[in-house]
N, C-alpha and C positions, 0 to 999 in steps of 0.2 A: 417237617423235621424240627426236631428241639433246640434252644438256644446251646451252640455248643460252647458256649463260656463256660457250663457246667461239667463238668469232668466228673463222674460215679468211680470213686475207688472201691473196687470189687475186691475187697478183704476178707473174701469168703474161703473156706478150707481149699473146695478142688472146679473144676469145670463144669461140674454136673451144677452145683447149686450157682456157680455164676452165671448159666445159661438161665436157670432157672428166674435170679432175678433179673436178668436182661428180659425173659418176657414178661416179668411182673411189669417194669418201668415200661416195655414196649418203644412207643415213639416221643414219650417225653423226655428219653436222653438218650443223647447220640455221642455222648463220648464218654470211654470207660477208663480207667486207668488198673493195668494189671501188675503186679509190684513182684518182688523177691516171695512172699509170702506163698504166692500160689505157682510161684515157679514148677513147683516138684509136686504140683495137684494139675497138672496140664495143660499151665497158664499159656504157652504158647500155643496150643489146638485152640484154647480158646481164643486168642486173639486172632486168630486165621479166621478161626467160624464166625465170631462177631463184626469182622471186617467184610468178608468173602460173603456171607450168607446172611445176614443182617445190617451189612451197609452203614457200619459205625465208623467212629474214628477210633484210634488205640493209641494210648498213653502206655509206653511198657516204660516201667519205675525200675531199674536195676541198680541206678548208680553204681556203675561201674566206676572202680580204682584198681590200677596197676602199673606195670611199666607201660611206656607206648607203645612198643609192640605188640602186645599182649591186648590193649586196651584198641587200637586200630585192626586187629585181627577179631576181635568179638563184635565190635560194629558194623565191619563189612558183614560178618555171619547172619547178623540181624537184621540189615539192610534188604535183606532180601525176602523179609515176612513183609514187607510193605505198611510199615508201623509208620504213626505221625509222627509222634514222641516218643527221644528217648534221653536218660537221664546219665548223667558221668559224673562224678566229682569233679568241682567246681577249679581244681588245681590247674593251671593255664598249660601243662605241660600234657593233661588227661583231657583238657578238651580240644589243645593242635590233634592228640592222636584221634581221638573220636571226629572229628569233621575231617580226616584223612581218610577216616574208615568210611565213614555214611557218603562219601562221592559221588558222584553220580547218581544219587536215591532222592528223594523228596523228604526222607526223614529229619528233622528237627532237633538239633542237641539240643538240651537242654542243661547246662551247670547248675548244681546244686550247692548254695550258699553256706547257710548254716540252718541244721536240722531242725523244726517246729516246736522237738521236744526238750530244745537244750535252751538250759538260761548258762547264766554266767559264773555259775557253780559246776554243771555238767563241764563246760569249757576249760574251768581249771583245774578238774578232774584229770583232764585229757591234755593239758599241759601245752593249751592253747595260747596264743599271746595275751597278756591285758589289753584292755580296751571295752568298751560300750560292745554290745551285741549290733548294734545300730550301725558303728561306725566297721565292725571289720566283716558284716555283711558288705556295706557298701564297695568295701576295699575289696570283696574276692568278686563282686559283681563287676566291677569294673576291670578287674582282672580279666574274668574268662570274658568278656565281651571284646575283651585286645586278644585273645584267645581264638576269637574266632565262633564262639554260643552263636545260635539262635534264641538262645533266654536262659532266662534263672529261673531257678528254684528259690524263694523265699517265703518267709510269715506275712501276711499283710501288712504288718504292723512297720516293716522296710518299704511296701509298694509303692509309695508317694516316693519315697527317700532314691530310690532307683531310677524311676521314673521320670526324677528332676536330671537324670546323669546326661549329658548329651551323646556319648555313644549308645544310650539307650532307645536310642531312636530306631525306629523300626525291629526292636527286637520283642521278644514276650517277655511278661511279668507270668508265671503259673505260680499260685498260691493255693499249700494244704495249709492246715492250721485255720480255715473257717467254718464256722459255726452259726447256726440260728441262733436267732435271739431266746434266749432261754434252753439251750441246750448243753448238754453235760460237758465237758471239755476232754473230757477220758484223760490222755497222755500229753496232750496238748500245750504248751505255755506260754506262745505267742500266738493269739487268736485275733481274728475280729469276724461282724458280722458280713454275709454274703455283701447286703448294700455297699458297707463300708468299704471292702475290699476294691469291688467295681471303681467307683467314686475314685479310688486314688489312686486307676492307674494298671490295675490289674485284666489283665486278659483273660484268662480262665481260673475259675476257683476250683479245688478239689475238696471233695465231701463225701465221706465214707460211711461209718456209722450209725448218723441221723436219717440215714436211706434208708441202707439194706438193714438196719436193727429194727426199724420202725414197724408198727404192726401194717402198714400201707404203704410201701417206698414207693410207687407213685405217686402218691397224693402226697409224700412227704417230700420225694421231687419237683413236685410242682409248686408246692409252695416256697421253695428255695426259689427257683424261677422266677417266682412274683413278689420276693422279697428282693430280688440280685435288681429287679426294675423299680423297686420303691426308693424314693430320693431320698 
């Protein structure tokens, strides 16, 4: 089985062509992550079948935000697909309700910090506090970790910064926002490489793209793999 630090986001339309590339990759990855995107192309059959009949692990990306009812009533729902991960907004109030929900399950909250694609322009857009991207990542990391996460959702470019937190002790760092060396950033704004991310702290990287766009997303998997091990 493959190193599952690696996490394949399957940002493909529907379930046909994500089964499709899950036999491309085969057994050089064993963890997928299935997002909002292919919700409504049969993301949840597929994460049954990739689980149940292909022996993966499943990253379900929803980030969920609502009231806590609402948000504890959708996690127990899910809890019952027998999913690794799964993602909430990072708000200390949406991940008490989300680890209410997932109870007695083996699933994983994961709070999401601030989004990969957002600098500090998108943030004042959205009429977000001032501050460093650096420093109010830290602040909602340390939030939902008193919250009650199993991890964050961060950029690499916080993983060290997180890392150093002392309730970050036994919890996960999951990092999107990495990229090979030499590869396109697409939407991207806070990146680093596979190695780098490892190095500072990170538990699993996610990697969409540079896969399933590749003309070989095996071999374009594999080489992340042996770059995630390059010092």
């Amino acid at each position: 089985m493959s190193d599952d630090r690696l996490i394949v986001a399957m940002d493909v339309p529907n379930a046909v062509q994500g089964l499709q590339l899950a036999e491309q990759l085969g057994d050089a990855v064993s963890f997928y992550k299935i997002g909002l995107g292919m919700l409504t192309g049969g993301g949840l059959a597929l994460a049954n079948e990739l689980k149940h009949e292909m022996g993966k692990r499943i990253f379900l990306d929803m980030k969920l935000f609502d009231i806590g009812a609402t948000v504890e009533n959708a996690v127990r729902g899910l809890a019952q697909f027998d999913l690794d991960f799964l993602t909430v907004h990072g708000d200390p109030y949406v991940v008490s309700a989300a680890k209410q929900g997932a109870a007695g399950s083996d699933m994983k909250i994961l709070a999401v910090t601030i989004l990969t694609s957002l600098d500090r322009q998108d943030l004042d857009g959205a009429l977000i506090k001032d501050g460093a991207i650096k420093d109010l990542v830290l602040e909602r990391a340390g939030n939902a970790f008193a919250a009650g996460s199993d991890g964050v959702i961060a950029s690499p470019q916080e993983a060290a910064l997180i890392r150093a937190l002392p309730e970050a002790e036994g919890r996960l760092i999951v990092t999107p926002g990495v990229r090979p060396a030499g590869a396109d950033l697409g939407d991207q704004k806070r990146v680093a490489t596979p190695a780098k991310a490892i190095a500072d702290g990170v538990d699993h990287i996610v990697v969409g793209r540079p896969i399933w766009q590749a003309k070989d997303p095996q071999a374009a998997a594999r080489a992340i793999l042996d770059e995630m091990k390059s010092p």
